[in-house]
C-alpha positions in Angstrom: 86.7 104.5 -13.8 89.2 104.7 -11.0 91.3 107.4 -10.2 94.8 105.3 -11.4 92.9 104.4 -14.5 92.4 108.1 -15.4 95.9 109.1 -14.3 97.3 106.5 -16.6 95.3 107.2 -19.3 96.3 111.4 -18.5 100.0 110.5 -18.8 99.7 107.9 -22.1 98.0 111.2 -23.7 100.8 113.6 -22.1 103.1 111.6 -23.8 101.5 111.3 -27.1 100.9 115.0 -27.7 104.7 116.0 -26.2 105.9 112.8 -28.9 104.1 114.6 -31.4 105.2 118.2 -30.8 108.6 116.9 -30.4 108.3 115.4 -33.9 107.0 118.4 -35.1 109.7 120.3 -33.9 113.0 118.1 -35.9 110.8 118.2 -38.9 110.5 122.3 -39.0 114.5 121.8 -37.6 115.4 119.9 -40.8 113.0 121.2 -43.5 115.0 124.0 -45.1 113.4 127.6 -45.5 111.4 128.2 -48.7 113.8 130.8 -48.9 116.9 128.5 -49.2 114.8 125.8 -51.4 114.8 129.0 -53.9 118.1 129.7 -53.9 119.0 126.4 -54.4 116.2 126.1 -57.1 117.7 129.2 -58.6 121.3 128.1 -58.5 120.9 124.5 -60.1 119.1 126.0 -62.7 121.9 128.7 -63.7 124.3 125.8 -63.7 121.7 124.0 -65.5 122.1 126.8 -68.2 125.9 127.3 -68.0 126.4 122.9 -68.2 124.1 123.1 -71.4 125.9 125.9 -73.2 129.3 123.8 -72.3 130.9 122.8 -75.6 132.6 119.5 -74.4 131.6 117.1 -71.1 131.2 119.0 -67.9 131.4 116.9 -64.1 130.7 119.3 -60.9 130.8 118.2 -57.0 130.6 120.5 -53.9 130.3 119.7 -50.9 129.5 122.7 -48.0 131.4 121.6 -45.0 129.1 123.1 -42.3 126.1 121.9 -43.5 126.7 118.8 -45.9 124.6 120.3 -48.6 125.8 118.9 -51.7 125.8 119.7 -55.3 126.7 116.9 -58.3 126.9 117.2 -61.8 128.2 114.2 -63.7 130.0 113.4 -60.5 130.7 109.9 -61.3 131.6 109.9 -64.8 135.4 109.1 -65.1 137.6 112.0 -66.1 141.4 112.3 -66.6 142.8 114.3 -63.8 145.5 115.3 -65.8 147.2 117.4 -63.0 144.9 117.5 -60.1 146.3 113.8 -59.5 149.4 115.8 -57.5 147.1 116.1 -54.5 147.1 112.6 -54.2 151.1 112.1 -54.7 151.0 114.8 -51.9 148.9 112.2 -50.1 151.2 109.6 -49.9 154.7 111.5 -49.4 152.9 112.5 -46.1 151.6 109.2 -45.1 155.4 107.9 -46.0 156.3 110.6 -43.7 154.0 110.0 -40.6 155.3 106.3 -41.1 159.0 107.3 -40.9 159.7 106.3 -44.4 160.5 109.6 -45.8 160.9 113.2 -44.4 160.4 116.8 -45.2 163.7 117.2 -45.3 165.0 114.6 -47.0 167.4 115.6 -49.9 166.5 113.9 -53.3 168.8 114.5 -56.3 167.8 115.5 -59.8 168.6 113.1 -62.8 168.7 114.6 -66.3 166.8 111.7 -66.8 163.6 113.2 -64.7 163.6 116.3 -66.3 160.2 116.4 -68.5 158.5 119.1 -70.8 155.4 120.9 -69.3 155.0 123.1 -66.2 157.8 123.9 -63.9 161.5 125.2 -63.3 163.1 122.1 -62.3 163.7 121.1 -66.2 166.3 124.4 -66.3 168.3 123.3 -63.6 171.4 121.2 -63.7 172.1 117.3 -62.9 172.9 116.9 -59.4 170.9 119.7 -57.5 169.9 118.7 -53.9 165.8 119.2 -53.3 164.1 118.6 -50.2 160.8 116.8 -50.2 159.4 119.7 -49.1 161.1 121.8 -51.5 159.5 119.3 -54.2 156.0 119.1 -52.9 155.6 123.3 -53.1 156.9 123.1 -56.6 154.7 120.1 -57.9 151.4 121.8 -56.3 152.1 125.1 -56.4 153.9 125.6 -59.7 152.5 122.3 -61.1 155.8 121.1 -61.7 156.2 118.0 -63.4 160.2 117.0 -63.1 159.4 117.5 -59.0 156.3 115.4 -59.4 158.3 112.7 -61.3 161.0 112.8 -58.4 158.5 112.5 -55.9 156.5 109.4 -57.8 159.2 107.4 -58.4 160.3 108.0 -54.9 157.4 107.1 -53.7 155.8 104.3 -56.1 153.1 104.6 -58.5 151.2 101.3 -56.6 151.3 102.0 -53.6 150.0 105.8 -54.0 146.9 104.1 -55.5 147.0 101.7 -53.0 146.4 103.9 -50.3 144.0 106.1 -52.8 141.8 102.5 -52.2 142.7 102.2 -48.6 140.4 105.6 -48.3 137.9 104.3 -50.6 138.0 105.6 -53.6 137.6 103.4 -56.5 138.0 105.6 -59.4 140.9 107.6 -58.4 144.4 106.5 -59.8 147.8 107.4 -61.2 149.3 105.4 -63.6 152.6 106.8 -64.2 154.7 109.7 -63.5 154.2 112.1 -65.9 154.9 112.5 -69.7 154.9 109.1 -70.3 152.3 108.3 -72.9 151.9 104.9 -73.6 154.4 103.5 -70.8 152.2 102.9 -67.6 153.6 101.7 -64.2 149.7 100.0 -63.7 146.3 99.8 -65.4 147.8 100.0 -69.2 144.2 99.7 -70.6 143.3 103.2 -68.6 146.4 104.8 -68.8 145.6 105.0 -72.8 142.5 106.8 -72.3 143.0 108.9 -69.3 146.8 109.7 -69.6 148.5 110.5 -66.2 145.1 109.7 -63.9 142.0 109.8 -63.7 139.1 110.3 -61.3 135.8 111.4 -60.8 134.4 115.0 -59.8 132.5 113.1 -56.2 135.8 111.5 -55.5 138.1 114.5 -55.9 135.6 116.6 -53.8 135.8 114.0 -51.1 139.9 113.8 -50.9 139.4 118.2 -50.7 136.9 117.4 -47.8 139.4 114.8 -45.9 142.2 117.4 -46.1 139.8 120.5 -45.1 137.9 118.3 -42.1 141.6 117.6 -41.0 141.2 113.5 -41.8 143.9 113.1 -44.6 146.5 111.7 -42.2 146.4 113.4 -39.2 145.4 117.0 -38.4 148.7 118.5 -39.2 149.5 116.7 -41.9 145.8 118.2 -43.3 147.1 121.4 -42.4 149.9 121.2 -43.7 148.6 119.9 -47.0 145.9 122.9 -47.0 149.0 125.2 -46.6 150.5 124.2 -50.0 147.4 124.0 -51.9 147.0 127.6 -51.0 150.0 128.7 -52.2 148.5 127.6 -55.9 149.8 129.7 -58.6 147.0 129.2 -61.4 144.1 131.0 -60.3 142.2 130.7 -64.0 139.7 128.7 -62.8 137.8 128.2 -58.9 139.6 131.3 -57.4 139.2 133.3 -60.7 135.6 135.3 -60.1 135.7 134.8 -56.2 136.5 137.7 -53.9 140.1 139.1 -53.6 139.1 139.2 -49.4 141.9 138.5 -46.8 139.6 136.6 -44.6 138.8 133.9 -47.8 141.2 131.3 -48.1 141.5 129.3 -50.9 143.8 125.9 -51.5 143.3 124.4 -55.2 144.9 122.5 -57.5 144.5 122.4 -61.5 145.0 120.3 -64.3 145.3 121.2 -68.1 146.3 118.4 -70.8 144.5 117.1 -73.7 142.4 114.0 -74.6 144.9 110.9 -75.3 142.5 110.1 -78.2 140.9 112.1 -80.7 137.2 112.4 -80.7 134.5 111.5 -83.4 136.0 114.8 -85.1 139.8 114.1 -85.4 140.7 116.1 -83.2 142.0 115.7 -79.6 139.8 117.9 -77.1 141.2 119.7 -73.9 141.7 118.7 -70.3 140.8 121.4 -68.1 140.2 120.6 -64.0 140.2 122.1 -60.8 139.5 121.2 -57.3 139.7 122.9 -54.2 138.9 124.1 -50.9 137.2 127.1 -50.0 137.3 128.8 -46.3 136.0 131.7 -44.7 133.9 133.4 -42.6 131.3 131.2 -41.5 132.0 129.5 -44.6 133.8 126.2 -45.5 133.1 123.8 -48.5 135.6 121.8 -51.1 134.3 121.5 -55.0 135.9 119.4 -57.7 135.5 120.8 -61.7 136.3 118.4 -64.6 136.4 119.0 -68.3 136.8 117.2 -70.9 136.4 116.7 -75.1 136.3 120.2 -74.6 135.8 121.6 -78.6 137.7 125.4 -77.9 141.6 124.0 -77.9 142.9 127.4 -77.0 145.8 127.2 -74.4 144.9 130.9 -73.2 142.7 131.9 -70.0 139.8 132.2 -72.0 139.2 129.0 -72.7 135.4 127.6 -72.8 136.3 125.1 -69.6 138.3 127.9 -67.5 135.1 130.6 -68.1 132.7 128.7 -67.3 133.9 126.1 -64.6 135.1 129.7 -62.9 131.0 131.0 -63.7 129.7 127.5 -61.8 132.5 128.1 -59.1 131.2 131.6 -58.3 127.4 131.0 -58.2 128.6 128.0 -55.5 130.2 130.3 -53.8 126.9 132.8 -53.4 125.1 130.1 -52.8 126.8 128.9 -50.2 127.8 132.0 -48.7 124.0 133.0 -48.6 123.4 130.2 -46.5 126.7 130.3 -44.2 126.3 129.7 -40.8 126.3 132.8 -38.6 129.5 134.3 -37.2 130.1 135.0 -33.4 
């Protein structure tokens, strides 16, 4: 056997082993610790526990940021977003606004005629009043306010904010009218009588959260800026409601309460509860999406069956998660 033949042979088997070890090495990289496969063992099986105890339908979706772990429960099954929708009419003005079409300042005017029932301050004030866009998105995110969110939808147009909902993909995420309008879409009649003012599904939802925290809804400070308002959210029943009161977590969110358009099996029309939002901090970034709905305890009070346990399944995400945060510098 010559002396190249050998060598050759040497460096086929040099290669092979260091292939080997190398492949070795990415599987230990990307097999997850026992520890954190019993976390998340013990974690889906709480939720488990909490999902069957629900009295009503129950859709979860998380999505940790850093790592791209995710978590889904029912995330595909339709839902009505009842208020949660407004993150998506928030979409659009800003999209209207990087195209030149609108501004943060511009002045819309309120019309009796846009003053609705619900959440909100705008209803108590008088014909005529002068409101910024960015006057109107705070109020329709933070304080939920539906005459702002009816100035801004018919300012914007109920098509082409689901038009550019599609443009990013999502196919079961729409609004069909501005709100308290029951029975009188803009689009999609047929869904508009089951789902109300939108609807949407717990993955979807999740994902829109993820554009605006990953800075992709847009442009970066149009993200930011979005993330910005969510955080100044008013109702805190839900996501935020068992997490820590720390100054270094940040939390943007946006709910939605209503009740089913048509009654159930029972007679009787269940309750809309939702929430979805982004969750920062130290080491720590993901977005989760809870829906609700045919929900059996019709209570209007924060102790309502959806708002205890969607904030239960919010705060073992959050230990979950935070347990497996990447390390700070």
């Amino acid at each position: 056997m010559s002396d190249t033949f050998r060598e050759g042979i040497g460096s086929i088997v040099t290669l092979t082993v260091n292939a080997l070890l190398l492949v070795v090495a990415l599987a230990a990289i990307a097999a997850p610790p026992q520890s954190h496969l019993a976390d998340r063992r013990a974690m889906d099986e709480s939720i488990a526990s909490l999902v069957k105890e629900f009295h009503g339908v129950i859709g979860v979706a998380a999505i940790n940021l850093e790592t791209r772990e995710e978590l889904a429960i029912n995330a595909d099954t339709r839902f009505p977003t009842a208020s949660t929708i407004k993150t998506a009419v928030m979409l659009e003005a800003y999209h209207q606004i990087a195209d030149d079409s609108l501004a943060l300042d511009t002045v819309l005017t309120l019309r009796d005629a846009e003053k609705v029932g619900g959440s909100g301050v705008l209803r108590q004030m008088h014909e005529g009043l002068g409101l910024r866009v960015s006057d109107l998105l705070y109020l329709m995110i933070a304080r939920s306010d539906n005459t702002a969110t009816n100035m801004l939808v018919n300012r914007l147009g109920t098509a082409r904010i689901d038009d550019r909902l599609a443009a990013y993909g999502f196919k079961d995420t729409r609004i069909f009218r501005p709100t308290f309008r029951d029975g009188r879409a803009d689009v999609l009649p047929e869904l508009e009588k089951e789902f109300g003012l939108g609807m949407t599904t717990p993955r979807e939802m999740a994902r829109l959260m993820a554009l605006i925290a990953d800075q992709k809804a847009v442009s970066p400070a149009a993200s930011d800026a979005m993330f910005a308002t969510l955080a100044k959210q008013q109702d805190r029943a839900m996501i935020p409601r068992l997490l820590p009161s720390d100054d270094s977590l940040r939390i943007g969110n946006k709910t939605g309460t209503d009740e089913e358009k048509q009654p159930g099996s029972n007679g009787v029309r269940g309750q809309v509860r939702s929430d979805a939002a982004i969750v920062t901090g130290l080491g720590l970034r993901y977005v989760i999406a809870i829906y609700t709905r045919q929900v059996e305890d019709t209570r209007w009070t924060i102790d309502n069956d959806a708002l205890v346990t969607g904030a239960r399944i919010s705060k073992l995400l959050y230990d979950y998660f935070r347990k497996g945060r990447a390390p700070t510098r």
